[in-house]
C-alpha positions as CSV (number, residue, x, y, z in Angstrom):
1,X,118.6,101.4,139.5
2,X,122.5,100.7,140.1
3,X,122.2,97.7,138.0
4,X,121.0,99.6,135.1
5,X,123.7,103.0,136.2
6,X,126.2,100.1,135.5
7,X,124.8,98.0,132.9
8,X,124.8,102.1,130.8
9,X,128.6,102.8,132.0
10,X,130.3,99.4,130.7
11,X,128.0,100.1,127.7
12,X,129.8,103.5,127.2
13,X,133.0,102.1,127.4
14,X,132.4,99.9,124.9
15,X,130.8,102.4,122.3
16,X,133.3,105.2,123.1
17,X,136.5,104.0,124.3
18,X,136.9,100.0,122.8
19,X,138.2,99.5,119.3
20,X,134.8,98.9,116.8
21,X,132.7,96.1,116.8
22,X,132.4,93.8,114.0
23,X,128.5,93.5,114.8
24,X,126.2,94.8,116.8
25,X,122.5,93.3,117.1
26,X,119.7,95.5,117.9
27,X,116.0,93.7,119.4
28,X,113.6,96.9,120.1
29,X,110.9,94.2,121.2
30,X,110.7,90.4,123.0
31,X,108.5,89.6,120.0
32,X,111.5,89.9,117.9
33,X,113.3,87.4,119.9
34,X,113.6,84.2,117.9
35,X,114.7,85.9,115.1
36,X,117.5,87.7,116.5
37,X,118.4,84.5,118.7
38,X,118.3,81.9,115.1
39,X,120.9,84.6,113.6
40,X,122.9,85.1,117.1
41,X,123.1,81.5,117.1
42,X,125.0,81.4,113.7
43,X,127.2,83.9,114.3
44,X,128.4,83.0,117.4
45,X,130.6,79.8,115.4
46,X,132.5,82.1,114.1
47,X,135.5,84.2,115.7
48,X,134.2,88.2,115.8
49,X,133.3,90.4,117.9
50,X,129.7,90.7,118.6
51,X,127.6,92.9,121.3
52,X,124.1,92.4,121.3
53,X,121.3,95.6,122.4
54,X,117.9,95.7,123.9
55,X,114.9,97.8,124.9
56,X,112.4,95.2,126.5
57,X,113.3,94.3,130.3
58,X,112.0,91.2,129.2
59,X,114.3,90.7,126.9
60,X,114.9,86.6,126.6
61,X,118.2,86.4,124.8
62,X,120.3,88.2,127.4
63,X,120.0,85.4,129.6
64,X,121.3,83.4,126.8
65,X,125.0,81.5,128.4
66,X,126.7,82.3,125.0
67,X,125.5,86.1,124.4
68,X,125.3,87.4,128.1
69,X,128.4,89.0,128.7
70,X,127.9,91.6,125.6
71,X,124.5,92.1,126.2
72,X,123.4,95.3,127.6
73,X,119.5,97.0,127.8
74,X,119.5,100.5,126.6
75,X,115.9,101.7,127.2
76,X,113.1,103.6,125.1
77,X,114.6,107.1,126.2
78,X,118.2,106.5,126.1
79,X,118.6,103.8,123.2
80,X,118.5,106.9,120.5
81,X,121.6,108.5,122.3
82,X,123.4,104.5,121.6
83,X,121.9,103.5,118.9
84,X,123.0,107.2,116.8
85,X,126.6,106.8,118.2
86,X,127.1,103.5,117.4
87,X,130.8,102.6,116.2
88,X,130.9,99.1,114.4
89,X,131.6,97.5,110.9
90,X,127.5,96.0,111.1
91,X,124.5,96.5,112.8
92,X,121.8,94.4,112.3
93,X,118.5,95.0,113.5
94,X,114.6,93.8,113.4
95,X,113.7,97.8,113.8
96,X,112.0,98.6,110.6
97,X,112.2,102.4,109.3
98,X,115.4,102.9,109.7
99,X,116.4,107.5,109.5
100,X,112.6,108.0,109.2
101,X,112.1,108.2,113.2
102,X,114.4,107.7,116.4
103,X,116.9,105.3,114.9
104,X,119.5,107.1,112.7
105,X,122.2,106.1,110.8
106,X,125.6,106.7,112.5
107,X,128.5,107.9,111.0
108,X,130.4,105.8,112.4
109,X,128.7,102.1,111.4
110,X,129.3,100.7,107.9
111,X,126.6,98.3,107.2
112,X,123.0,98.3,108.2
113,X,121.2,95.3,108.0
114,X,117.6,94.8,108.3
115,X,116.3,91.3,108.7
116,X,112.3,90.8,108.6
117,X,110.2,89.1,111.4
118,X,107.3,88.9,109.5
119,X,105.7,87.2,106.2
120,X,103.4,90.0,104.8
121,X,104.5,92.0,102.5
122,X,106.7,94.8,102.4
123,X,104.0,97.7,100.7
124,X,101.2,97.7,102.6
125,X,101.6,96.8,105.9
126,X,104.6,98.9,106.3
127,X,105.6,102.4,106.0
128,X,106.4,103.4,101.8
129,X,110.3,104.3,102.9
130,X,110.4,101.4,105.9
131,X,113.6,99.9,104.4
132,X,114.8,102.1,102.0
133,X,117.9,103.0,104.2
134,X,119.2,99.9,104.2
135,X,122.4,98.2,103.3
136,X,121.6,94.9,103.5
137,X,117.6,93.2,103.8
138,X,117.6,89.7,105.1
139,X,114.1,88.8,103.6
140,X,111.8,85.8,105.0
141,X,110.4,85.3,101.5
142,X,111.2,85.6,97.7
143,X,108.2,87.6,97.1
144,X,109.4,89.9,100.2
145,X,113.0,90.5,98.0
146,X,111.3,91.3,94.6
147,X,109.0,93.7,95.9
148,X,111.9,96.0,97.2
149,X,113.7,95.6,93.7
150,X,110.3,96.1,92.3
151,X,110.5,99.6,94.2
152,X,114.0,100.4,93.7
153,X,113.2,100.3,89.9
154,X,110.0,102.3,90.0
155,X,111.4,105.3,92.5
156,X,114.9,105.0,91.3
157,X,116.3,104.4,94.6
158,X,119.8,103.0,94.9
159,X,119.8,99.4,94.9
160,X,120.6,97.6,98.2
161,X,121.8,93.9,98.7
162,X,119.2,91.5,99.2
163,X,119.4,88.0,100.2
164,X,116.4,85.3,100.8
165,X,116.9,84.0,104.5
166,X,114.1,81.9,105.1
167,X,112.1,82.2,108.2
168,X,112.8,81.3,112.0
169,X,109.5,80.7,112.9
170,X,108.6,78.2,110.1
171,X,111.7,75.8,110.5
172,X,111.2,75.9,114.5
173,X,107.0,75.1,114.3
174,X,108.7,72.0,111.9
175,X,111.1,70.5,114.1
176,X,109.1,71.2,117.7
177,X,107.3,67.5,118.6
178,X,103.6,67.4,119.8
179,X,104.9,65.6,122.8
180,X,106.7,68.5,123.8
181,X,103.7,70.4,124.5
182,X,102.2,71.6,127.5
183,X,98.3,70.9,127.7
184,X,95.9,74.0,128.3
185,X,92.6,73.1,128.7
186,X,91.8,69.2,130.3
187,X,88.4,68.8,128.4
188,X,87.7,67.5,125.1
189,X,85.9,70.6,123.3
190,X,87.5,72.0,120.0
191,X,90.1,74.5,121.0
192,X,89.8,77.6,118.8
193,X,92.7,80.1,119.0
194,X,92.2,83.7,117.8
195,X,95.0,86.1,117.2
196,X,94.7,89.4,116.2
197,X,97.2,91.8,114.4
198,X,98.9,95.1,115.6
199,X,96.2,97.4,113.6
200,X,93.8,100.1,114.9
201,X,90.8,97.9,113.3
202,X,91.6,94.4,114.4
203,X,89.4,92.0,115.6
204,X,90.0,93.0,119.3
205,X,89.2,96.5,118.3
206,X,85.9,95.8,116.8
207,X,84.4,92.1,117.2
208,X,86.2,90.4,120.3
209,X,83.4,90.4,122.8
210,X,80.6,88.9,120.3
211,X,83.1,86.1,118.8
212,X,83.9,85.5,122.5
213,X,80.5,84.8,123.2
214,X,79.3,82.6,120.2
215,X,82.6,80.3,120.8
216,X,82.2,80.2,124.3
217,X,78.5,79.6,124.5
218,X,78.9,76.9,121.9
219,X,81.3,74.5,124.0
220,X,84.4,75.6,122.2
221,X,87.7,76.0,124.0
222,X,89.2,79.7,123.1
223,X,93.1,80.4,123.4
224,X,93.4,84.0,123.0
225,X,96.9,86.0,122.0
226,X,96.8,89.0,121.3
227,X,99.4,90.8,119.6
228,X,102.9,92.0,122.3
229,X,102.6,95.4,121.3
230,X,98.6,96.1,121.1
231,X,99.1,94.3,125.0
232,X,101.7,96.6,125.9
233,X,99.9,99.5,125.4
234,X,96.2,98.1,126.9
235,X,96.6,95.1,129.4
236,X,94.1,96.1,131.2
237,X,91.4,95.2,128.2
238,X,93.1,92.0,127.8
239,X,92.8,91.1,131.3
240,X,89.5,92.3,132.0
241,X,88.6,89.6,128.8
242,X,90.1,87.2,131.1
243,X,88.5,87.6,134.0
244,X,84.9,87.9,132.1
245,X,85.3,84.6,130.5
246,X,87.0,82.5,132.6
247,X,85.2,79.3,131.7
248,X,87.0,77.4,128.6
249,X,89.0,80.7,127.9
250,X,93.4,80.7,128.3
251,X,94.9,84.4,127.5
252,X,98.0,83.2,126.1
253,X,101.2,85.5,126.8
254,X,103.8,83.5,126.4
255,X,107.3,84.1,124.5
256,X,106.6,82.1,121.1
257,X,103.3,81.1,119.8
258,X,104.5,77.4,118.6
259,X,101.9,76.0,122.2
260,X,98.8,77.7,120.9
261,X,99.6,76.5,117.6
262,X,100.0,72.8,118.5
263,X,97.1,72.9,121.2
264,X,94.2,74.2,118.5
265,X,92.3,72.8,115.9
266,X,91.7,76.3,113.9
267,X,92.9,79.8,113.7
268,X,90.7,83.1,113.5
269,X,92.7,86.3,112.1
270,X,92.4,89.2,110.6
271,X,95.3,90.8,108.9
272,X,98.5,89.7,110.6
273,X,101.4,87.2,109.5
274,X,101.0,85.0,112.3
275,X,98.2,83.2,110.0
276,X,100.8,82.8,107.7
277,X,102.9,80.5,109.9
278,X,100.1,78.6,111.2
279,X,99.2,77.6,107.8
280,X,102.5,75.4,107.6
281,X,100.7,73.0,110.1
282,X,97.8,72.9,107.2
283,X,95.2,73.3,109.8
284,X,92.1,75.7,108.7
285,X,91.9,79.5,109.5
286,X,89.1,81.9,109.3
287,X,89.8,85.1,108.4
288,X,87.4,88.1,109.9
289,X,86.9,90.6,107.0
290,X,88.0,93.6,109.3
291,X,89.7,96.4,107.5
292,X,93.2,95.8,106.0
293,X,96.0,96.9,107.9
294,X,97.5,99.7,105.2
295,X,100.4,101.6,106.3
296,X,101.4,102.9,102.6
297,X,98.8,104.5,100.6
298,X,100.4,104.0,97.6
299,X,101.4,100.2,98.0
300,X,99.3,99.2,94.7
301,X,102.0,101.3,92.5
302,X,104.0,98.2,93.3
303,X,103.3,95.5,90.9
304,X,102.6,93.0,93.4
305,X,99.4,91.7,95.6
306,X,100.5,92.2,99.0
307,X,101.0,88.4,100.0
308,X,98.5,88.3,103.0
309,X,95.8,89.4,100.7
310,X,96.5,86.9,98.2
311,X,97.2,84.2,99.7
312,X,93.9,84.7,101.9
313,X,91.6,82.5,100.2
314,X,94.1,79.7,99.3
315,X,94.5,78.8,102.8
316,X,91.8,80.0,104.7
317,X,87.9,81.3,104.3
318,X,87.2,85.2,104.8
319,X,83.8,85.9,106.6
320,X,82.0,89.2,106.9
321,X,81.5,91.1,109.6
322,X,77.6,90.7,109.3
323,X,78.1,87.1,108.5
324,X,79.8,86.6,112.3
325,X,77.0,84.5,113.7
326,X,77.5,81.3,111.2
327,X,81.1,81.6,112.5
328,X,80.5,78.5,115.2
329,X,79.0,76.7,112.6
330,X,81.8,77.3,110.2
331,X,84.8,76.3,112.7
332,X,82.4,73.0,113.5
333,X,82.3,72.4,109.2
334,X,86.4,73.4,109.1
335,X,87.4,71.1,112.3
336,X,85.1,68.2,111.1
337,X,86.5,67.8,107.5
């Protein structure tokens, strides 16, 4: 309790009382780590003045030598008081929805930068206004940067800079070495990992247990991570899956998913990004044909695809729900060729 009284005090000093910041950096979740780090990283060559926020008490890059003198956790309750009063030249952020919710922009910040931490696309899977109140988008993809000018033209909303970043995720799965990783299971089975997205029909929600069972019951090894905010709010589920199949099954938590991705020999998804990065490593992926994850109704009045569902067939195969009983016999066919 003193530690965070005191962590909140200097934090006041430095909104209210110091001259403004040059940038601020916002994380409102440790699965938004790497990208905030990769961009930290960058900065910090460069002579300004930078203070970096936080809501997890997990939070990773606090710890970080470079950063952890200007870092300071603000909370869930107490970060809309900070992050509304803010007084700096930039604020850059992975918080998506920017004035629709708790975050507000503050009089007395000049730019707001958004910078994505995903590779879907930006109409479906996200709110319709999401980024509209942006300054600046830092986009992971060029499809990601033409769907917002795609929107800006049909809703006549003031244009905002856009600039084509790349990805974190994808240049650090590239450069990490096999030999780096950590092994999981000490048999010789197929490892399958399965990795859900943050959606209210995912597969956790509605076909864990029986995909559990087939892989299981057919010798397969099954690394299981589900998404950091569906654990948050229901670790008991995901550790009551751990203790009921404890044989050949790993319930992986950890900070980046670059261990899973190395240790497995095929992905199962439904809906989320994360099958997007593991498709760099061109191994195969099976999608389960759960309901889409749609968070904008009118997302087809862009004149795009959303990415993740057209790029679903080029690198993976889609099965039905009914069809979830050929699925051992599918990853067997997939690992063999």
């Amino acid at each position: 309790m003193i530690k965070y009284l005191k962590n909140y005090f200097l934090l006041l000093k430095y909104i209210f009382f110091f001259k403004k910041k040059d940038i601020v950096f916002y994380s409102d979740g440790i699965e938004n780590d790497q990208h905030i780090l990769d961009l930290l990283k960058r900065i910090n060559k460069i002579d300004i003045n930078v203070i970096y926020l936080f809501s997890s008490v997990n939070d990773r890059i606090s710890k970080e030598n470079f950063i952890k003198k200007n870092s300071f956790f603000i909370g869930k309750n107490l970060r809309i008081i900070f992050l509304n009063l803010l007084n700096a030249n930039i604020v850059i952020t992975t918080a998506n929805d920017l004035n629709l919710f708790f975050i507000k922009k503050s009089p007395f910040v000049k730019k707001y930068i958004y910078t994505f931490h995903s590779l879907i696309s930006t109409h479906m899977g996200y709110l319709e206004e999401s980024f509209d109140y942006y300054d600046i988008v830092l986009c992971s993809s060029n499809y990601q940067l033409r769907e917002i000018e795609n929107r800006e033209k049909i809703y006549s909303i003031p244009k905002k800079e856009k600039l084509e970043l790349g990805y974190a995720n994808l240049i650090n799965i590239e450069n990490i070495k096999k030999n780096k990783i950590k092994q999981i299971f000490s048999n010789l089975n197929h490892t399958i990992l399965i990795a859900p997205s943050w959606s209210k029909n995912g597969i956790d929600d509605v076909c864990i247990s029986k995909i559990l069972n087939l892989l299981i019951s057919n010798n397969f090894n099954v690394i299981f991570r589900p998404h950091s905010s569906k654990y948050k709010m229901n670790k008991k589920f995901y550790h009551m899956l751990q203790y009921q199949y404890k044989k050949n099954f790993y319930l992986d938590l950890e900070f980046n998913s670059y261990n899973c991705f190395f240790q497995s020999s095929l992905m199962i998804a439904d809906w989320g990004g994360v099958s997007l990065e593991y498709s760099v490593l061109n191994k195969p992926i099976i999608y389960i044909d759960t309901m889409p994850k749609i968070r904008n109704e009118n997302y087809k009045k862009i004149n795009f695809i959303p990415f993740e569902i057209k790029i679903r067939n080029e690198i993976g195969i889609v099965i039905k729900l009914e069809d979830i009983d050929k699925l051992p016999k599918n990853c067997l066919n997939l690992i063999s060729n």
